[in-house]
C-alpha positions, 0 to 999 in steps of 0.5 A: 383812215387806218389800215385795218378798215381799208383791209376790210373794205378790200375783201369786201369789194374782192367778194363783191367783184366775184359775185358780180362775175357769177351767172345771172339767176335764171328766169323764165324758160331761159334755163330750159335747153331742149334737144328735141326738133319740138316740143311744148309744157301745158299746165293740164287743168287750164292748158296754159302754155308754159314752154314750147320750140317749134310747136307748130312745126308738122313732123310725123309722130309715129306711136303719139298717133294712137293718143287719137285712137285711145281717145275715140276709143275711150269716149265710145265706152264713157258715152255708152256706145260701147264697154269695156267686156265688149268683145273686139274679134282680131282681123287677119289684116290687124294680125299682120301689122309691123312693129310694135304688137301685142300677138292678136292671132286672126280670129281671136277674140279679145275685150275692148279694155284687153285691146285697149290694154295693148294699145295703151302699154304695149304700143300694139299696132295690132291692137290699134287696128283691131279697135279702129276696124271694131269702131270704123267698119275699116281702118280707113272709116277710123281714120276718118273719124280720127280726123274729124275728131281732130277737127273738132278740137282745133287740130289745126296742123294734123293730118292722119292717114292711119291708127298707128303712127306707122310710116306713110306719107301725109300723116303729119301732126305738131306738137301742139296739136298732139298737147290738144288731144292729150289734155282731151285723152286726159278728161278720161282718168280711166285711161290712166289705169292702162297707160299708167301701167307699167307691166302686164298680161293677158292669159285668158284663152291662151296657151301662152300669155301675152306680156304688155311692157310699156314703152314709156319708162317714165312710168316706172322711173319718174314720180308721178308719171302715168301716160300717155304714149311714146313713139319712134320711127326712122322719120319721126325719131322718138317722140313722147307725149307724157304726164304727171302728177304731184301735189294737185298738180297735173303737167303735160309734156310733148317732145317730137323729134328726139335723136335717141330715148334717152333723150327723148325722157331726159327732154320730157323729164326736164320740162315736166320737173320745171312746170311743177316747179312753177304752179302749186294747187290751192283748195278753194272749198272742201266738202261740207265746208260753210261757204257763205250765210244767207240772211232772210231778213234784214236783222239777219235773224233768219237765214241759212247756210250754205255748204259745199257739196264736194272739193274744189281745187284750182291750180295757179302759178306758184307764190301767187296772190291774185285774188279769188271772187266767189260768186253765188246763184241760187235756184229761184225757182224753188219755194222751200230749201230743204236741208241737204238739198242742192239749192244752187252753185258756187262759181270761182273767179280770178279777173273775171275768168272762171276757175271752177264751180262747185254745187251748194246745198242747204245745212236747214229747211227753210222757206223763202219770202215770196214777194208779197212776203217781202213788202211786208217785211220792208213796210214792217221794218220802215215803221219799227226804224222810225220813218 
C-alpha cells in the first residue's frame, strides 16, 4: 500500500468524521421552537393540523375574541340580513369602551362595512359593541349568539363573556378553537379587504377624520399576509391569529400567550414560513379544459366532450405523488345536452377523500339514447360482430 493512498484515505475519513459530527437535518416539526404558551399551524383549504404547543390549553385571548364578532357579522351581510351601507347608530354604552377604539361619538351614525372597518383595522372596542348591539339588541344578546356560534363549530374549549376580548372572568378560548372560527372567518374573502388593510379613515360626517392603523403589522411586513386579528392584554399577553397567502396556498397561524409583539410576530412569522415550506397547489382542471370523452356508442362514432366549466385547484403536501381519481356523475334526468349547458360535475378524489368538485358542460348538442335506443343499438352491433 503506498504512501500517497493511505494520504488520501486519511483526508477522506478526516472529512467523514466532521461530517459525522454535523447536526442531523431537521425534519418534521422538531426545528420549530415557539415562545408562545400556545399556538397551532392549519393548512387553511383542509384545515389540516400542520404544528401546535398547548392547542387545547384555555387561555384569554383578548382582541382574537373579535374574530367571532367579525365572523357573525360578515355571515348577516352575505346571507342577506344585513348590507354593508346599513347604517349602525353608536350607543353611549359603545362610546365608553377602554382600550382599543376607533372614536364613535354617542349618537353617531356610521355603516356597517365603516363598524366593520374599525373592527377589523382599528381593533375598536367601540366598534366591536356598536355591531354587536346592532345585531343582538344588547351586547349580552351578541354574546349569546357568539357562543352558540361557537357551538355550532365545535368550539369545544370556548367560553365568551363579551364582543371584545377585554378582561373579565370566564371568557376563555384555546388556540385550536380560535384556528375554528378563522378558517370559518375565512369562507368569507370580503373580510380580507378590511383585515388586509393596513392604513385607513373615515371623514365622512366628521370634522376631524378618523385614522384606522391595524395592529397586526404582518400585514405591512410579511409577504402575503392579509388578517386577521391581534390582541393583548395584561392576562392574555399577545396573541395573534394570521393568515397568508403565497403560490395557492393559504396558512393559518394562531399564537396565544406571547411575552412581547415582537415575539409574538416572529412566533406567527416562523410557523407560517414553515407551512408554505411543506404544501404547494396544484391545478386539477382549468376552465374550458377537456375533462374527459363520453361516447354514445360503442364505436365511439358519437360522443361528446366535456369541459370544465371553471378552475379547480387543490392543495397537497409538497413533492407529493398520491394519485388523483376523477369521478363523473352526469344529470340523467335530462333528454338532450345542449352545448355550453352544465350536464353535471366533476368530483376529485385522493384515497377516497374528496378534494373538490367542479361543474361540467357539453362542447355539443347532442341527444342521449333512451332505453329502447339502446337494445336497439346492442342487437345491432351483436349481428354486425357476427354472433
Amino acid at each position: 500500500m503506498n504512501k500517497r493512498f493511505i494520504k488520501n484515505t486519511a483526508k477522506v475519513l478526516s472529512v467523514l468524521a466532521i461530517f459525522m459530527c454535523l447536526p442531523k437535518q431537521v425534519k418534521g416539526d422538531e426545528g420549530i421552537n415557539v415562545e408562545a404558551k400556545s399556538a397551532i399551524l392549519m393548512e387553511a383549504s383542509s384545515g389540516k393540523v400542520v404544528y401546535e404547543k398547548n392547542s387545547h390549553e384555555k387561555f384569554a385571548p383578548a382582541s382574537v375574541t373579535k374574530v367571532m364578532t367579525m365572523l357573525l357579522a360578515i355571515e348577516n351581510v352575505d346571507n342577506g340580513k344585513m348590507t354593508l351601507n346599513d347604517k349602525i347608530t353608536a350607543s353611549e354604552n359603545a362610546k365608553k369602551m377602554g382600550g382599543s377604539t376607533m372614536l364613535l361619538d354617542t349618537g353617531e351614525i356610521r355603516t356597517v362595512e365603516e363598524i366593520l372597518k374599525g373592527i377589523a383595522i382599528a381593533s375598536g372596542n367601540d366598534a366591536a359593541v356598536a355591531m354587536a348591539e346592532y345585531l343582538g339588541g344588547s351586547e349580552d344578546g351578541f354574546v349569546q349568539m357568539m357562543n352558540k356560534r361557537a357551538k355550532e363549530l365545535g368550539m369545544n374549549d370556548t367560553n365568551f363573556k363579551n364582543c371584545t376580548g377585554l378582561p373579565v372572568q370566564d371568557h376563555y378560548t384555546t388556540a385550536y378553537d380560535i384556528s375554528i372560527m378563522s378558517r370559518e372567518l375565512l369562507k368569507h374573502p370580503k373580510i380580507l379587504k378590511y383585515t388586509g388593510t393596513y392604513m385607513d379613515n373615515i371623514s365622512e360626517g366628521r370634522k376631524s377624520p378618523i385614522e384606522l392603523v391595524n395592529h397586526n403589522k404582518l400585514v405591512r411586513f410579511f409577504k402575503g399576509c392579509d388578517g386577521l386579528k391581534t390582541g393583548y392584554t395584561t392576562e392574555a399577553k399577545y396573541c395573534i391569529s394570521a393568515t397568508a397567502t403565497r403560490d395557492g396556498v393559504r396558512m393559518l397561524s394562531v399564537i396565544m400567550g406571547a411575552p412581547t409583539y415582537k415575539i409574538r410576530n416572529r412566533d406567527a412569522s416562523m410557523l407560517l414560513n414553515f407551512g408554505f415550506s411543506k404544501f404547494e397547489s396544484k391545478k386539477l382542471a382549468q376552465k374550458d379544459q377537456d375533462i374527459t370523452k363520453i361516447n354514445l356508442d360503442k364505436n365511439g362514432e358519437k360522443f361528446f366532450i366535456l369541459r370544465a366549466k371553471q378552475d379547480l385547484s387543490i392543495v397537497v403536501p409538497r413533492g407529493s405523488k398520491e394519485e388523483v381519481e376523477r369521478r363523473i356523475t352526469l344529470d340523467e334526468k335530462k333528454k338532450r345536452y345542449n352545448k355550453d349547458e352544465v350536464v353535471g360535475k366533476c368530483e376529485y378524489y385522493i384515497d377516497n377523500e374528496k378534494l373538490g368538485e367542479i361543474e361540467v358542460y357539453s362542447d355539443r348538442d347532442v341527444r342521449r339514447f333512451n332505453l329502447l335506443e339502446n337494445i336497439k343499438f346492442n342487437l345491432k352491433n351483436l349481428f354486425k360482430n357476427g354472433v
